[in-house]
HTML snippet that shows the backbone in 3Dmol.js (N, CA, C, O; Angstrom):
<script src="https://3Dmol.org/build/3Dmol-min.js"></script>
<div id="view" style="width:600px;height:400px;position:relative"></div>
<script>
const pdb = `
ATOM      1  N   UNK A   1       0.841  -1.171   0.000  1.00  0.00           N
ATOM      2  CA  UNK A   1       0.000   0.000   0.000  1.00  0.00           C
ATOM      3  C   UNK A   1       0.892   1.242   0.000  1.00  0.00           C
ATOM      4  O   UNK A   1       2.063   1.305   0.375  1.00  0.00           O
ATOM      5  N   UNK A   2       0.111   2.229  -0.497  1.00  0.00           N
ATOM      6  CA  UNK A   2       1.179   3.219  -1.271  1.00  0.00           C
ATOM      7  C   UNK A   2       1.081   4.404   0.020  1.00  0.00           C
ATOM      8  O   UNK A   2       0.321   3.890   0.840  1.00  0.00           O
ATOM      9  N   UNK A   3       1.462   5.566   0.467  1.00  0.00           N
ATOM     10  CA  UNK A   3       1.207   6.498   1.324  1.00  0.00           C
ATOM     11  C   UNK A   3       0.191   7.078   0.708  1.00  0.00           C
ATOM     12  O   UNK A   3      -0.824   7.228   1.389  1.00  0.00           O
ATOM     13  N   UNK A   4       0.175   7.455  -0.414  1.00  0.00           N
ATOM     14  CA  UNK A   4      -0.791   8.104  -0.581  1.00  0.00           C
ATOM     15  C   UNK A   4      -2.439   7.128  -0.116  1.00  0.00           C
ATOM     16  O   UNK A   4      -3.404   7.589   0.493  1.00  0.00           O
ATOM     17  N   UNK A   5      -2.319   6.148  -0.493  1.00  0.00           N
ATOM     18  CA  UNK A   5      -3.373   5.110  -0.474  1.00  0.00           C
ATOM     19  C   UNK A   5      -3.674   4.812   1.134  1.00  0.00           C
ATOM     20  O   UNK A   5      -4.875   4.624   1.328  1.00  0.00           O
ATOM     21  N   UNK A   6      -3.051   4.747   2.040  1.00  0.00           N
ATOM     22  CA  UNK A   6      -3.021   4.877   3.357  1.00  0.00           C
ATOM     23  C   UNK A   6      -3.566   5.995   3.847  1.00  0.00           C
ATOM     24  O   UNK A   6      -4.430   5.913   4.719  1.00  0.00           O
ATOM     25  N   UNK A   7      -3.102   7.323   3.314  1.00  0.00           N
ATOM     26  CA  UNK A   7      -3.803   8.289   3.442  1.00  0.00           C
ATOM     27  C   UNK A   7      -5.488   8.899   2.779  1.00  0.00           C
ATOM     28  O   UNK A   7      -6.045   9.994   2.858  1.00  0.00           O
ATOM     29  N   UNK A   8      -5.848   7.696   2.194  1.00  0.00           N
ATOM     30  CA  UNK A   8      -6.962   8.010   1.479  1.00  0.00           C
ATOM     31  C   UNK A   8      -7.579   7.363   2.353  1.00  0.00           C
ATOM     32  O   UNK A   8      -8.457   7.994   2.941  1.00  0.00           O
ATOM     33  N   UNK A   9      -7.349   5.837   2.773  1.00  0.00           N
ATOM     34  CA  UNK A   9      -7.983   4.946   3.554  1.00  0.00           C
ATOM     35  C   UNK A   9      -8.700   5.527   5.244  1.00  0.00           C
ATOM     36  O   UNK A   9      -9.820   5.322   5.712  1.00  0.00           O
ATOM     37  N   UNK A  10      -7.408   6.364   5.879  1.00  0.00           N
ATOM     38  CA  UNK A  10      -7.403   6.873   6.764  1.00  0.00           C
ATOM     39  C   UNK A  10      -8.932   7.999   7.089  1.00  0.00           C
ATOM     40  O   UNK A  10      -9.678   8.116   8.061  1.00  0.00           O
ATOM     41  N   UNK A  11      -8.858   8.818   5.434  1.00  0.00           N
ATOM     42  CA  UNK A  11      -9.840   9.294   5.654  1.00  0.00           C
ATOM     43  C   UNK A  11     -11.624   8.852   5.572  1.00  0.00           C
ATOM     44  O   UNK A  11     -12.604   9.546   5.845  1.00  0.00           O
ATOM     45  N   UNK A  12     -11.547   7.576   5.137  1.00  0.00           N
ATOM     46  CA  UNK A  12     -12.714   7.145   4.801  1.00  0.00           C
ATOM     47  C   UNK A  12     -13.702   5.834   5.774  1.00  0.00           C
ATOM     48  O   UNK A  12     -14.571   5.020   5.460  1.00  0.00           O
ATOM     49  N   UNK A  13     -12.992   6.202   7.064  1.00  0.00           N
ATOM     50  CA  UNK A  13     -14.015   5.021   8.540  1.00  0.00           C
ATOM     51  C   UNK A  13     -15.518   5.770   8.080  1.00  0.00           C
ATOM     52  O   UNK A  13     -16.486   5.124   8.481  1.00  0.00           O
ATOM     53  N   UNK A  14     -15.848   6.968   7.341  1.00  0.00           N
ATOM     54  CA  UNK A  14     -17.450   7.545   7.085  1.00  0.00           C
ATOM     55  C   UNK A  14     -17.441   7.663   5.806  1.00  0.00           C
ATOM     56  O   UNK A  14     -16.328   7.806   5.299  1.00  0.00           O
ATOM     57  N   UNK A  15     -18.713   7.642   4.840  1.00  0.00           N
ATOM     58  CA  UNK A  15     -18.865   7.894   3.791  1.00  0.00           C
ATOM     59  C   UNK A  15     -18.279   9.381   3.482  1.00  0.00           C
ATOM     60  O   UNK A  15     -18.442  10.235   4.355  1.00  0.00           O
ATOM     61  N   UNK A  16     -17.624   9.720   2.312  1.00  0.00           N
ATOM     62  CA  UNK A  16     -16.822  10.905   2.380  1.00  0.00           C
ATOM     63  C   UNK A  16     -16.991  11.459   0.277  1.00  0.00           C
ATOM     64  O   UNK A  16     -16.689  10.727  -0.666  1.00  0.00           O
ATOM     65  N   UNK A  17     -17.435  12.610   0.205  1.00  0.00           N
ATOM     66  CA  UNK A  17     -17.482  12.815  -0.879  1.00  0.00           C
ATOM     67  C   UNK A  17     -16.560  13.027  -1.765  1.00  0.00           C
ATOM     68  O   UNK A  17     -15.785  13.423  -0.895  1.00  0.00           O
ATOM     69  N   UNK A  18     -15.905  13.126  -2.774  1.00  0.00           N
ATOM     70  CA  UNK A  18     -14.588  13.320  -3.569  1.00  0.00           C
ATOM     71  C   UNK A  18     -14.457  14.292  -3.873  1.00  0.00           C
ATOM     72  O   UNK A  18     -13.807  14.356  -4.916  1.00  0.00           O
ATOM     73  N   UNK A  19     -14.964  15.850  -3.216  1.00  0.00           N
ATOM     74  CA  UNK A  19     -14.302  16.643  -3.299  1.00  0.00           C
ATOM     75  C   UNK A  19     -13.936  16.801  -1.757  1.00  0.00           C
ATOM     76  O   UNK A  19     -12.860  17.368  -1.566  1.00  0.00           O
ATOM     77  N   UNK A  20     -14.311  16.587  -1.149  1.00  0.00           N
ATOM     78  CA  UNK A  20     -14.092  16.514   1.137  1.00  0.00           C
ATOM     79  C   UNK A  20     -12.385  15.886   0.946  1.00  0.00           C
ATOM     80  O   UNK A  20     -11.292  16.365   1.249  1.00  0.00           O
ATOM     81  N   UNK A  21     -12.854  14.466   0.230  1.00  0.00           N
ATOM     82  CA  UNK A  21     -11.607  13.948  -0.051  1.00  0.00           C
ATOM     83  C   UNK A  21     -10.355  14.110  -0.128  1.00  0.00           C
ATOM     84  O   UNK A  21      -9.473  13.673   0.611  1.00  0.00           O
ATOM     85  N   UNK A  22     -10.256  15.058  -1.479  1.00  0.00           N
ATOM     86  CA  UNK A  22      -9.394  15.940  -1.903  1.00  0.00           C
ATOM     87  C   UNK A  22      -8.445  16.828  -1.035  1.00  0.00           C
ATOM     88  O   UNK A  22      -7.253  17.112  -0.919  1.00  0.00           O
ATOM     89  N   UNK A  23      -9.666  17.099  -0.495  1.00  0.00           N
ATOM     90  CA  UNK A  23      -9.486  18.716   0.370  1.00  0.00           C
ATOM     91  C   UNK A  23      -8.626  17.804   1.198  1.00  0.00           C
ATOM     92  O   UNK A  23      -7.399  17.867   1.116  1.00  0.00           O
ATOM     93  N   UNK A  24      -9.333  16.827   2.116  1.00  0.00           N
ATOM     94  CA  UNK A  24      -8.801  16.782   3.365  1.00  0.00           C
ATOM     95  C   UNK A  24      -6.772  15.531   3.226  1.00  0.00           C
ATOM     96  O   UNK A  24      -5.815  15.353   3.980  1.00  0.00           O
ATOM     97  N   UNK A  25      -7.113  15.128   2.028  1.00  0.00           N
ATOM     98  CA  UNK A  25      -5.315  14.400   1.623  1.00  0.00           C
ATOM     99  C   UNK A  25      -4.942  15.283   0.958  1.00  0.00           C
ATOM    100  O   UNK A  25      -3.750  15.242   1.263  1.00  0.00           O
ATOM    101  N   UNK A  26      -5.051  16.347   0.030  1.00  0.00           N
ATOM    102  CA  UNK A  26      -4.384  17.156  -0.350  1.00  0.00           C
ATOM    103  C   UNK A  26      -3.759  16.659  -1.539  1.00  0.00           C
ATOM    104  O   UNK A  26      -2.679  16.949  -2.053  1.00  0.00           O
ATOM    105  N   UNK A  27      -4.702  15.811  -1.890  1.00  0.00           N
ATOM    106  CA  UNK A  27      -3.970  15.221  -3.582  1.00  0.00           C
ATOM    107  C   UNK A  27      -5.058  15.747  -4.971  1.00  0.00           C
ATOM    108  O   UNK A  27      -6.252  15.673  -5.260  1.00  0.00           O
ATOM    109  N   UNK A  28      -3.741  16.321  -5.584  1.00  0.00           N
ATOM    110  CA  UNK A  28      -4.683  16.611  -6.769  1.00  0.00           C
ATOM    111  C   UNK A  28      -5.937  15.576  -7.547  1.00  0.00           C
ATOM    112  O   UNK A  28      -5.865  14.354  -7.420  1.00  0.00           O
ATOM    113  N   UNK A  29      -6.939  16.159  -8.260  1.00  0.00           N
ATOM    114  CA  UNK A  29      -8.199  15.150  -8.894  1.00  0.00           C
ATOM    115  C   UNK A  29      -7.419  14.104  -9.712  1.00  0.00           C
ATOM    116  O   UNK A  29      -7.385  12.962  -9.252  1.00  0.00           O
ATOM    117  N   UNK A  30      -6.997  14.278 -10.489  1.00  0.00           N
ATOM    118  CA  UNK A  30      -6.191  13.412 -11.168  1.00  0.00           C
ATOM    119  C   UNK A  30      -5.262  11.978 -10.474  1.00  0.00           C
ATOM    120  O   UNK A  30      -5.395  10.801 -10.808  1.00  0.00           O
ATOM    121  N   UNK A  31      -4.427  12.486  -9.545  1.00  0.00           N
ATOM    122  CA  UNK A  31      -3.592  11.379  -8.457  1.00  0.00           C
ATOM    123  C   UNK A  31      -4.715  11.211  -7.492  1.00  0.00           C
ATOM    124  O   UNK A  31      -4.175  10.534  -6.617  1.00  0.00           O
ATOM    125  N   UNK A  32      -5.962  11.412  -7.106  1.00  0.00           N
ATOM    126  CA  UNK A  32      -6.940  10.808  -6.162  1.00  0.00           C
ATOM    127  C   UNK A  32      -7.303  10.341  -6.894  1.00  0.00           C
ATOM    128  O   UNK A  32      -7.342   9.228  -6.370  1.00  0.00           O
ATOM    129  N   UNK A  33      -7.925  10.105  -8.473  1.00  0.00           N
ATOM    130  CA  UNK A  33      -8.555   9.273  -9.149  1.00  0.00           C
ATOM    131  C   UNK A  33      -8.196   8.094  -9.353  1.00  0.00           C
ATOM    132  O   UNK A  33      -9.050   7.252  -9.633  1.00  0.00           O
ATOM    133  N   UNK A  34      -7.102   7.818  -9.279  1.00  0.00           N
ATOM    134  CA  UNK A  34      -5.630   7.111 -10.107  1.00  0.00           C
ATOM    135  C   UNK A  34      -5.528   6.119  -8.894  1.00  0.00           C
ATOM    136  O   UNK A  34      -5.337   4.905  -8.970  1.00  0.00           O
ATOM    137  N   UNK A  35      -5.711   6.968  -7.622  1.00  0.00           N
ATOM    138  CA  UNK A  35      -5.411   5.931  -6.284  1.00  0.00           C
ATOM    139  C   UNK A  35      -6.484   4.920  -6.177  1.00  0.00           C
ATOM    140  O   UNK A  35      -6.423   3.704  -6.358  1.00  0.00           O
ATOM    141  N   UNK A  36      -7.922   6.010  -5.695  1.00  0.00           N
ATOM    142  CA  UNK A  36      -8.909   5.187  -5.853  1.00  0.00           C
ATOM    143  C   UNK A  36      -9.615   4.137  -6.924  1.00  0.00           C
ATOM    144  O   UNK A  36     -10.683   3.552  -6.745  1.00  0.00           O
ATOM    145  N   UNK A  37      -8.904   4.062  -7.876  1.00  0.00           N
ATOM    146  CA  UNK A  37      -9.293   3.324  -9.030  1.00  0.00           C
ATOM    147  C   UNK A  37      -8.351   1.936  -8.604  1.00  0.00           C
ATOM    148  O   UNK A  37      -8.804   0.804  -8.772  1.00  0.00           O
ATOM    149  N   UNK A  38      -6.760   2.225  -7.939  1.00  0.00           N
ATOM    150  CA  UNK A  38      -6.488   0.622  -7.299  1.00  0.00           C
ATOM    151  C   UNK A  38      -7.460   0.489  -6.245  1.00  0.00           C
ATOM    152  O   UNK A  38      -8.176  -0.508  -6.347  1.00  0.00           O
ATOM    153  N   UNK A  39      -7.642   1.153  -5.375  1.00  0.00           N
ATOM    154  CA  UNK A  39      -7.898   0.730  -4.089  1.00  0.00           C
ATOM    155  C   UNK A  39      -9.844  -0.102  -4.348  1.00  0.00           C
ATOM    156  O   UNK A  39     -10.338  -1.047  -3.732  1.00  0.00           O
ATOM    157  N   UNK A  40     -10.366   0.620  -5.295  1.00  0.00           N
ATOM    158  CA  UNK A  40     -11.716   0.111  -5.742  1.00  0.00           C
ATOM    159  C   UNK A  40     -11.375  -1.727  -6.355  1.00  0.00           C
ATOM    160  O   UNK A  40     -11.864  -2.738  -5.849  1.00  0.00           O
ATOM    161  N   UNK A  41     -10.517  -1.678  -7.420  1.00  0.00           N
ATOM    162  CA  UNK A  41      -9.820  -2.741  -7.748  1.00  0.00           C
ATOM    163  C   UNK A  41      -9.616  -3.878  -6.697  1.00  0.00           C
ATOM    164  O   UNK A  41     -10.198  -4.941  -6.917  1.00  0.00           O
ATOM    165  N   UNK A  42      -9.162  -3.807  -6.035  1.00  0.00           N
ATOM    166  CA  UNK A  42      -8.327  -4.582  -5.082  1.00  0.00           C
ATOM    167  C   UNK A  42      -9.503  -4.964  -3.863  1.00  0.00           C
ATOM    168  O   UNK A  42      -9.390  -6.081  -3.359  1.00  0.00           O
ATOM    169  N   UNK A  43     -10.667  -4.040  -3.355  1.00  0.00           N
ATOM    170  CA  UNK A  43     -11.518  -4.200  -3.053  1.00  0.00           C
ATOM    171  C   UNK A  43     -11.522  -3.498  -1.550  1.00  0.00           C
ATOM    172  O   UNK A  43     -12.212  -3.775  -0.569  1.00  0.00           O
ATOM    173  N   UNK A  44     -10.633  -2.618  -1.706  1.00  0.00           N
ATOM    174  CA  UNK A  44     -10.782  -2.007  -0.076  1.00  0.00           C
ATOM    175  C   UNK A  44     -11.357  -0.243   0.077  1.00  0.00           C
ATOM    176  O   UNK A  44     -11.096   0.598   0.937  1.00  0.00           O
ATOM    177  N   UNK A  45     -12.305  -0.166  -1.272  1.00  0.00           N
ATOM    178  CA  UNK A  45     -13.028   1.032  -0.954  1.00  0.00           C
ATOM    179  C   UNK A  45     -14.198   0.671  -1.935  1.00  0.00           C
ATOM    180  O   UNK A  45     -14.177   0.209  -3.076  1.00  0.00           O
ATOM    181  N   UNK A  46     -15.268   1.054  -1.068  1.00  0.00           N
ATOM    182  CA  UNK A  46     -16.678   0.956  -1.504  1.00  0.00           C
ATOM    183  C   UNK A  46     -17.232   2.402  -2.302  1.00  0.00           C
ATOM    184  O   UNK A  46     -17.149   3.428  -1.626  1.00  0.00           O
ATOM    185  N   UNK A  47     -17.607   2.486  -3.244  1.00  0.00           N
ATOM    186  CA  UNK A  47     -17.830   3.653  -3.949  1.00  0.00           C
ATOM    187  C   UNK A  47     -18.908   4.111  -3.923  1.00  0.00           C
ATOM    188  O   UNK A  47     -19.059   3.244  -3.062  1.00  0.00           O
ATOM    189  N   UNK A  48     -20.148   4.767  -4.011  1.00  0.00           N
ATOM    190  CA  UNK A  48     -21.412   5.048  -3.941  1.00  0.00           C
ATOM    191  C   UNK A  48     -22.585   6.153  -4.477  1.00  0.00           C
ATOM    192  O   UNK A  48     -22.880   7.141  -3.804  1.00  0.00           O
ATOM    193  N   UNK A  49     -23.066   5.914  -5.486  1.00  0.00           N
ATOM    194  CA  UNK A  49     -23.472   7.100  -6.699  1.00  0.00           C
ATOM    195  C   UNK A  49     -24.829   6.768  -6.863  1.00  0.00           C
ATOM    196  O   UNK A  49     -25.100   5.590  -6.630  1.00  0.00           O
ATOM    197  N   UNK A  50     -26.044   7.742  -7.312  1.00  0.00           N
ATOM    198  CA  UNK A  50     -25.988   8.922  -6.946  1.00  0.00           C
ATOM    199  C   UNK A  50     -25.947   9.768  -5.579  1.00  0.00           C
ATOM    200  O   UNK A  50     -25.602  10.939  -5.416  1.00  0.00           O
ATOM    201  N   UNK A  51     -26.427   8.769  -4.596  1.00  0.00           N
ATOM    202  CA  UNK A  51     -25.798   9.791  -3.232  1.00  0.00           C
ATOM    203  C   UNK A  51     -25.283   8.664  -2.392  1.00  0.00           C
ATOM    204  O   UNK A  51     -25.283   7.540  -2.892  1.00  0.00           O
ATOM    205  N   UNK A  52     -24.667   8.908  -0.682  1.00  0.00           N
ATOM    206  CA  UNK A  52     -24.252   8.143  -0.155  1.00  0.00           C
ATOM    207  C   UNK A  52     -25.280   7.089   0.213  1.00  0.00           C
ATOM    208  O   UNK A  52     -25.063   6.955   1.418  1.00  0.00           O
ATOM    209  N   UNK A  53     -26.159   6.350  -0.062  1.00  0.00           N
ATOM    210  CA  UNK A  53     -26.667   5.262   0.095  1.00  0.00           C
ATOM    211  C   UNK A  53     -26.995   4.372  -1.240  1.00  0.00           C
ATOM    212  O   UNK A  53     -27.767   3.421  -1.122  1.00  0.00           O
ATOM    213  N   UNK A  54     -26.617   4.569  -2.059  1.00  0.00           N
ATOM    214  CA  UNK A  54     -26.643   3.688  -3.085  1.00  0.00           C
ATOM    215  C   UNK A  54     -25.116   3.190  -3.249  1.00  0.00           C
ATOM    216  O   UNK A  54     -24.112   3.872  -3.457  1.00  0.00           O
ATOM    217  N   UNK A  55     -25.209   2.189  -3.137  1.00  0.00           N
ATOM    218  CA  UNK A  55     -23.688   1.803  -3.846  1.00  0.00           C
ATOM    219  C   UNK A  55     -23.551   1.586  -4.758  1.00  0.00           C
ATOM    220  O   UNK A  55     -24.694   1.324  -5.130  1.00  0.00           O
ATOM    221  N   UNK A  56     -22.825   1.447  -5.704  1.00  0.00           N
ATOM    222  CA  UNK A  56     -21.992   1.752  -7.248  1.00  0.00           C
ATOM    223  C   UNK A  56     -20.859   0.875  -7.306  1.00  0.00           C
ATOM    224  O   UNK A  56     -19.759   1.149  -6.827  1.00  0.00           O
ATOM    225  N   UNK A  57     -21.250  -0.532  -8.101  1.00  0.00           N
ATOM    226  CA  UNK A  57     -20.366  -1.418  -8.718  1.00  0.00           C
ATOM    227  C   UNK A  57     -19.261  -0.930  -9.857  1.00  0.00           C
ATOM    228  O   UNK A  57     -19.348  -0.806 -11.079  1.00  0.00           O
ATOM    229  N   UNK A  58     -18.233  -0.720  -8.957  1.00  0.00           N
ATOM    230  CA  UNK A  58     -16.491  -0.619  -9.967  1.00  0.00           C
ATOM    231  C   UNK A  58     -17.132  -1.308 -10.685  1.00  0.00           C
ATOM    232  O   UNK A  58     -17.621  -2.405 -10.414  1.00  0.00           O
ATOM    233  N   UNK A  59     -17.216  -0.380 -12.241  1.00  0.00           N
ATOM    234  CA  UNK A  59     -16.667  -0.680 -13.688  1.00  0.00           C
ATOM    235  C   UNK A  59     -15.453   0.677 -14.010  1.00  0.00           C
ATOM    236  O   UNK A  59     -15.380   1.801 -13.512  1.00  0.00           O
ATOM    237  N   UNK A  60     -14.554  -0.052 -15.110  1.00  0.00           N
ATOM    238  CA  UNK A  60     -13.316   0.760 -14.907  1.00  0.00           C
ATOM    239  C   UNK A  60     -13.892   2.028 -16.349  1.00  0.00           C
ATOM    240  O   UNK A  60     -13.405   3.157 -16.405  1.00  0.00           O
ATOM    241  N   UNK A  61     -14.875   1.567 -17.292  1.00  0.00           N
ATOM    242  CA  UNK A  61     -15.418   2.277 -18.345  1.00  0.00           C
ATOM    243  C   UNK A  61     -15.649   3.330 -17.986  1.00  0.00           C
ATOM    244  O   UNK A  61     -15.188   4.296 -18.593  1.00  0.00           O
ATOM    245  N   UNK A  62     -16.610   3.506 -16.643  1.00  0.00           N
ATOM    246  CA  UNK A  62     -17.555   4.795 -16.642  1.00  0.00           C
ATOM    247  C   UNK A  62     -16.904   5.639 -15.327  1.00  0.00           C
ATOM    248  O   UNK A  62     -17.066   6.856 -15.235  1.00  0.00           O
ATOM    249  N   UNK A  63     -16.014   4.722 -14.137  1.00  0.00           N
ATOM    250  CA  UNK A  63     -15.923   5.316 -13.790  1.00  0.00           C
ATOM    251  C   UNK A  63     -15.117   7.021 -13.403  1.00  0.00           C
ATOM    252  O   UNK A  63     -15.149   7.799 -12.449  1.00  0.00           O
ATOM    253  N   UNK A  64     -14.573   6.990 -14.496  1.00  0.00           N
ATOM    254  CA  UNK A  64     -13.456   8.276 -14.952  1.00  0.00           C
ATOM    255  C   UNK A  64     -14.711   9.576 -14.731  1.00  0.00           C
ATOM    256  O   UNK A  64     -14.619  10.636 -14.113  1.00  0.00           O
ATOM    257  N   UNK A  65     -15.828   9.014 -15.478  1.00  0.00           N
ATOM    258  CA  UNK A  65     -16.931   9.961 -15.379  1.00  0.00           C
ATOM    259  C   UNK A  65     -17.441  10.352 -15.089  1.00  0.00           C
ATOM    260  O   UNK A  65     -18.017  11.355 -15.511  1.00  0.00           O
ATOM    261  N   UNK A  66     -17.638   9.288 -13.354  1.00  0.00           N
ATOM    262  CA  UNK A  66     -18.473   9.666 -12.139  1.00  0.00           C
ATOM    263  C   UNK A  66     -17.825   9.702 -10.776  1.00  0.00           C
ATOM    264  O   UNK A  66     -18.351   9.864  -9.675  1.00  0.00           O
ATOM    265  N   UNK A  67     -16.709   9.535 -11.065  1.00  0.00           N
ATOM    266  CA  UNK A  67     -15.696   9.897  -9.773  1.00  0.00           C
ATOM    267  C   UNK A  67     -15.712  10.975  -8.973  1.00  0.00           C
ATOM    268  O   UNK A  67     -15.245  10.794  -7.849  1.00  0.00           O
ATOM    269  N   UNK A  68     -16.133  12.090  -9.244  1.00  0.00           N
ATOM    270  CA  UNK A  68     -16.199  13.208  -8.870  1.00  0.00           C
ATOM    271  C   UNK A  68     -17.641  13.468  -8.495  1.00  0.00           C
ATOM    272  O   UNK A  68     -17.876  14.589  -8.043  1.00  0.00           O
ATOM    273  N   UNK A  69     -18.387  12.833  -8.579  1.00  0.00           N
ATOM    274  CA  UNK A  69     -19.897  12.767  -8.517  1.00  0.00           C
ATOM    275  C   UNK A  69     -20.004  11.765  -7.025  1.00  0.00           C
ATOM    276  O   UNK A  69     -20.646  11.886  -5.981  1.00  0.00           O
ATOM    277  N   UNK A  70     -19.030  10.753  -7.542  1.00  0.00           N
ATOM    278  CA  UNK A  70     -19.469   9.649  -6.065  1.00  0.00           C
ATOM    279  C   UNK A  70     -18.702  10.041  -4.933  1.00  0.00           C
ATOM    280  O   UNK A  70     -17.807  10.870  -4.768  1.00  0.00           O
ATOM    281  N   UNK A  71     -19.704   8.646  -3.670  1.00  0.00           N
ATOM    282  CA  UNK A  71     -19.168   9.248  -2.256  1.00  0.00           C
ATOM    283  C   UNK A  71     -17.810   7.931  -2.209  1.00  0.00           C
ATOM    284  O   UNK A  71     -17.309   7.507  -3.250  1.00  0.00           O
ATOM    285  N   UNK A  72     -17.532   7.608  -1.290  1.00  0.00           N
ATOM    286  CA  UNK A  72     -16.148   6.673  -1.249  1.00  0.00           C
ATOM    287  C   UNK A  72     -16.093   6.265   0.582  1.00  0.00           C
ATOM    288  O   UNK A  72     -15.905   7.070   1.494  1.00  0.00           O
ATOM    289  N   UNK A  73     -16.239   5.317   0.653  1.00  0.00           N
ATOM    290  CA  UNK A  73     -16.270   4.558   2.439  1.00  0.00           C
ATOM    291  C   UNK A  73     -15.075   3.246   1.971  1.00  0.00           C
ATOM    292  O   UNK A  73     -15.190   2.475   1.018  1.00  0.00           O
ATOM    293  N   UNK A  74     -13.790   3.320   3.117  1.00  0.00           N
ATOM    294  CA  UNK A  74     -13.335   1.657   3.269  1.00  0.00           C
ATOM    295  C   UNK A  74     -14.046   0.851   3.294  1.00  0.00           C
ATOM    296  O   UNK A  74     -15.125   0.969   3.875  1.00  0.00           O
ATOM    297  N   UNK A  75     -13.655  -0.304   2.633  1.00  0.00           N
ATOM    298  CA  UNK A  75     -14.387  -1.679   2.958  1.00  0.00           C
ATOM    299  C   UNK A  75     -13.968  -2.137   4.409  1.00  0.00           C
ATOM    300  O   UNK A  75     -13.450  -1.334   5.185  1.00  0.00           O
ATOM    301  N   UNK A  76     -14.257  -3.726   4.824  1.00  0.00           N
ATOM    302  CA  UNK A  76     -13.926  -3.847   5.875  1.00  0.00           C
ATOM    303  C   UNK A  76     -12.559  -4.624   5.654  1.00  0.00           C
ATOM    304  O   UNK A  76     -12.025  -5.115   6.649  1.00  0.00           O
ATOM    305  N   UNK A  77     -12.004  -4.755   4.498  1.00  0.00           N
ATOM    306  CA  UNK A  77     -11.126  -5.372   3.714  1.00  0.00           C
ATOM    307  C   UNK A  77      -9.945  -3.713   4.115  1.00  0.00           C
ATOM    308  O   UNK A  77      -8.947  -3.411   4.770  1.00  0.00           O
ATOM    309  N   UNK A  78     -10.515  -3.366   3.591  1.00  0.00           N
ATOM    310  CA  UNK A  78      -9.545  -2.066   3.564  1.00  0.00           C
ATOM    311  C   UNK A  78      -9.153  -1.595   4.719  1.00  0.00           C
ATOM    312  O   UNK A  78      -7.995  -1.255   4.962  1.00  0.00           O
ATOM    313  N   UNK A  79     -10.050  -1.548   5.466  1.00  0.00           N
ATOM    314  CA  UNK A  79      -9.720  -1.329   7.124  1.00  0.00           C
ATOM    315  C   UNK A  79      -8.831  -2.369   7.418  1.00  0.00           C
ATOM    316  O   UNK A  79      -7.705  -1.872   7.458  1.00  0.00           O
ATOM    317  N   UNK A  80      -8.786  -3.586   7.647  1.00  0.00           N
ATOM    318  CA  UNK A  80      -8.408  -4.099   8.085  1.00  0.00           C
ATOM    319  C   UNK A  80      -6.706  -3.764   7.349  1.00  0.00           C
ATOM    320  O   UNK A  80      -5.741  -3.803   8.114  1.00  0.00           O
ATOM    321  N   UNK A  81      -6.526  -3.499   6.087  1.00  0.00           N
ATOM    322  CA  UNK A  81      -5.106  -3.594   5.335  1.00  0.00           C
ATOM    323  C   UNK A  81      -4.447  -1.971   6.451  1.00  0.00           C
ATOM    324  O   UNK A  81      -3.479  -1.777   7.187  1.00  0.00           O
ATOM    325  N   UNK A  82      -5.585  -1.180   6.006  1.00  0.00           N
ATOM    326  CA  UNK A  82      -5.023   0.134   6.768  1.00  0.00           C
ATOM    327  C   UNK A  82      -4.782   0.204   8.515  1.00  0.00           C
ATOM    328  O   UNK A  82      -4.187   1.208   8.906  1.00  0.00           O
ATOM    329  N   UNK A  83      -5.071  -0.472   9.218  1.00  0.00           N
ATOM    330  CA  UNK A  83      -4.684  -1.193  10.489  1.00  0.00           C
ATOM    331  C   UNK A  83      -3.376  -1.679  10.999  1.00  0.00           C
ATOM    332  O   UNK A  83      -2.725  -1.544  12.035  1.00  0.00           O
ATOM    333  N   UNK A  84      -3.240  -2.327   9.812  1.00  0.00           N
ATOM    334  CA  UNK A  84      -1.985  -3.207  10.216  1.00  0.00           C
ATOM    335  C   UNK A  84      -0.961  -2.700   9.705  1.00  0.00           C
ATOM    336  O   UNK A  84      -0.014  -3.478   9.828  1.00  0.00           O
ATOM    337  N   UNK A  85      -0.616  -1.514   9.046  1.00  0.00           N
ATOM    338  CA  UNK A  85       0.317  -1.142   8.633  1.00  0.00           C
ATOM    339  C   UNK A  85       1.147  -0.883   9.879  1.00  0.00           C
ATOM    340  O   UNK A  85       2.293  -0.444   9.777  1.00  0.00           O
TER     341      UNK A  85
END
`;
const viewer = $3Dmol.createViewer("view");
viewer.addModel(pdb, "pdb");
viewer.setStyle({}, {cartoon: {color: "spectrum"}});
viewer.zoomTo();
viewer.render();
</script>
């Protein structure tokens, strides 16, 4: 796991929107997209569109498009990786 990716994880024990996101790791849209697109992959962040109670099945097609639209919560997969570091 990457620092930056640790630091994304860190912020997400609550549903958290992708611009809160941003703000609060301090990584440009582009390198937050890029992170969360492994960390969705791999299965340790839950994504969620159109608001925070719907969840939104990673496809890698569309999501370039709605990244900025969705909310983003750790899995319990992800917690657990961001824990043990």
């Amino acid at each position: 796991m990457t620092d930056a990716e640790f630091d994304i994880l860190d912020e997400l024990y609550f549903v958290t929107p992708f611009a809160e996101l941003s703000k609060k790791t301090g990584l440009s849209a582009p390198v937050l997209t890029e992170n969360l697109r492994r960390l969705l992959e791999v299965g340790y962040v839950r994504s969620f569109w159109p608001d925070p109670d719907t969840e939104l099945a990673y496809e890698e097609s569309s999501f370039g498009a709605l990244v900025g639209d969705c909310h983003f919560l750790a899995s319990k997969e992800g917690l657990l990786q961001h824990n043990t570091r």
